[in-house]
C-alpha positions in Angstrom: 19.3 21.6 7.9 15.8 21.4 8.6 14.6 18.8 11.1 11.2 16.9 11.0 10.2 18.8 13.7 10.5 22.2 12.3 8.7 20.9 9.2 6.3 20.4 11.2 6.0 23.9 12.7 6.7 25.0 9.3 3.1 23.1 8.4 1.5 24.1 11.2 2.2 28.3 10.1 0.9 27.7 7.3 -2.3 25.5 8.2 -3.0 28.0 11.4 -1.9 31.5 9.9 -1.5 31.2 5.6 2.2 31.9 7.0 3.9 32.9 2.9 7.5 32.9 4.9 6.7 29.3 6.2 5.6 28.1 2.5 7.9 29.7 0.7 10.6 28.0 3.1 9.0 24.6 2.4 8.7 25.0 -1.4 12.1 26.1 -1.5 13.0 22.7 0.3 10.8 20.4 -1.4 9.4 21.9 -4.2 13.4 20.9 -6.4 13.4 17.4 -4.6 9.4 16.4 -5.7 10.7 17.4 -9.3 13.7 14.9 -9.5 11.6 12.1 -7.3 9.0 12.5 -10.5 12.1 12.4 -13.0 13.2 9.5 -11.5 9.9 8.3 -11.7 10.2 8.7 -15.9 8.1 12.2 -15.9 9.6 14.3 -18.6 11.1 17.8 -16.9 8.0 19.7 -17.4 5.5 17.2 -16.4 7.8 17.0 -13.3 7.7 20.6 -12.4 3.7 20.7 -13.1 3.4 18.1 -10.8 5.6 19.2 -8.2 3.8 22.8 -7.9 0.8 21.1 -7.8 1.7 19.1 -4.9 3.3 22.7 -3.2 -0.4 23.9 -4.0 -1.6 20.9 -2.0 0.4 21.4 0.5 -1.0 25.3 1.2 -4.4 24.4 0.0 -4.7 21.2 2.6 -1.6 22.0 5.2 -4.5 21.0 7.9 -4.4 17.5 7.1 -0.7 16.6 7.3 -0.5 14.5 10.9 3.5 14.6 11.6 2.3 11.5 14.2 1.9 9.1 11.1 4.0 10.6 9.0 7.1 12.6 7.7 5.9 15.6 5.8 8.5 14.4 3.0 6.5 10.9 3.1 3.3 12.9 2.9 4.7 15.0 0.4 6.2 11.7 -1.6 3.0 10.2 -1.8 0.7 12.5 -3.0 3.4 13.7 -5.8 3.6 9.7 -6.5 -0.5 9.6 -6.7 -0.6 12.7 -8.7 1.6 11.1 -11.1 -0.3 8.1 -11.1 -3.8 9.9 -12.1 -1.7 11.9 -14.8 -1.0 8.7 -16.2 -4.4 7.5 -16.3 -6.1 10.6 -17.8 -3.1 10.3 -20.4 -3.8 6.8 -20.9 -8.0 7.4 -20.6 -7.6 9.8 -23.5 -5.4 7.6 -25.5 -7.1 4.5 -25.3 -10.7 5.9 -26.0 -9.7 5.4 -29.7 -8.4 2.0 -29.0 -11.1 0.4 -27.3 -10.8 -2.5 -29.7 -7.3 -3.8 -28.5 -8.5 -3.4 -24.7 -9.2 -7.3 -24.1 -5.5 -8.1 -25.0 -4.1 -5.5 -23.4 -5.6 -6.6 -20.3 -4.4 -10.0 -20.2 -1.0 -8.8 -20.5 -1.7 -6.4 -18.3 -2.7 -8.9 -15.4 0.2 -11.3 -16.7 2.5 -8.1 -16.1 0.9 -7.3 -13.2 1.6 -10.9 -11.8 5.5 -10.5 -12.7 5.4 -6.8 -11.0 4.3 -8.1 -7.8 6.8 -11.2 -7.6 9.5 -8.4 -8.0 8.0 -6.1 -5.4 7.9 -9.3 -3.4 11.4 -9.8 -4.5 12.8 -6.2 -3.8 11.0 -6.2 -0.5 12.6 -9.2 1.0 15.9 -8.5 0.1 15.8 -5.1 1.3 14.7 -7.0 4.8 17.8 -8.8 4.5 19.9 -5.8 4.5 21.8 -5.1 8.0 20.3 -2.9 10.4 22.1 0.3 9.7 22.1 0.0 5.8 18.4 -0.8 5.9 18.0 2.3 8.0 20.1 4.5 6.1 18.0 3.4 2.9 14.8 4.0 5.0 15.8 7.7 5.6 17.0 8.2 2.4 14.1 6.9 -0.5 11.1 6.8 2.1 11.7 9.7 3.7 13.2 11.6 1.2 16.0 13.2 2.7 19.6 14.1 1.5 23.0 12.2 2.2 23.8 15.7 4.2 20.2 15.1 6.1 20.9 11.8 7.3 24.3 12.3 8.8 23.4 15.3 10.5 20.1 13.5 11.9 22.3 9.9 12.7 25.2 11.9 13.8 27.2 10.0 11.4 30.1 11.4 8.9 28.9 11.5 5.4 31.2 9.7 3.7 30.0 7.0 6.2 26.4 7.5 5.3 27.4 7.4 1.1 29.5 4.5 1.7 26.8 1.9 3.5 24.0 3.5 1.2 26.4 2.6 -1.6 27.2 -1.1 0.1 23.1 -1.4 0.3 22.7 -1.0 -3.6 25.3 -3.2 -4.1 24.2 -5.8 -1.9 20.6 -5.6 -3.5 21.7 -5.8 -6.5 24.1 -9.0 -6.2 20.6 -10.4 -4.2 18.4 -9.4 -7.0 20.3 -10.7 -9.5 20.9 -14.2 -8.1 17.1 -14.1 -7.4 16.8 -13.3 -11.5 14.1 -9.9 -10.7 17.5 -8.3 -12.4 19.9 -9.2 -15.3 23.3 -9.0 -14.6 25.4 -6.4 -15.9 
């Protein structure tokens, strides 16, 4: 497994020197995981992939700017794929709603009344992920903020995997049972 560290190097090649070897060990690495993150996400498969490669393009275009003092390069990564998503969606919606100016007024109170109910559940989601013991809320950290594997995170917290499944698995299932008694989910 690759450690942050070595990403970094990995960056660095390719910022300092156009090193292919270095990107193409990156892509290789990242380039599958940015593509599920954006399915997760709801991007259909192709959209997905688009976006991905245009983040890997990013990535060798602007390798100078990644700072692996402020973040992970799988954070970095993560958040422009998630920002490139987000201005696909606009320039989708942009051209759509250009013939459907005349509904925009309604739309955007339900949009600010949505937007309301989104942020009490990001509120929501964000405190009971606070409540979560210290080595659940850590395993969940290192496994949908900074994008690595089950495998990555034992090898980096020296812990067994099953171990590493197992609390992720008791963290989910402890958010949800908080979620749900908090009514930000249905139960089921």
């Amino acid at each position: 497994m690759v450690s942050s560290a070595e990403f970094a190097k990995l960056v660095a090649a390719v910022a300092e020197h156009r090193d292919r070897d270095a990107f193409a060990r990156l892509f290789d690495h990242f380039a599958p995981r940015l593509q599920s993150y954006l399915m997760r996400l709801g991007s259909d498969s192709g959209s997905a992939e688009e976006l991905a490669q245009d983040v890997m393009v990013t990535l060798w275009r602007k390798a100078e700017l990644f700072d692996p003092a402020k973040s992970s390069l799988a954070t970095w990564l993560y958040r422009i794929a998630r920002n490139r998503r987000i201005d696909s969606l606009r320039r989708d919606r942009h051209d759509f709603t250009d013939d459907m100016e005349v509904f925009d007024t309604v739309d955007d109170v339900r949009d600010a009344d949505g937007m309301i109910d989104m942020q009490h559940r990001e509120d929501r989601v964000r405190l009971a992920i606070e409540t979560l013991p210290a080595e659940q809320l850590q395993l969940v950290r290192l496994a949908f903020f900074d994008g690595l594997s089950h495998s990555e995170i034992a090898e980096r917290t020296k812990l067994p995997l099953g171990t590493v499944k197992s609390r992720i698995r008791l963290a989910f299932t402890r958010l949800r049972r908080t979620l749900e008694a908090d009514g930000v989910l249905e139960a089921g």
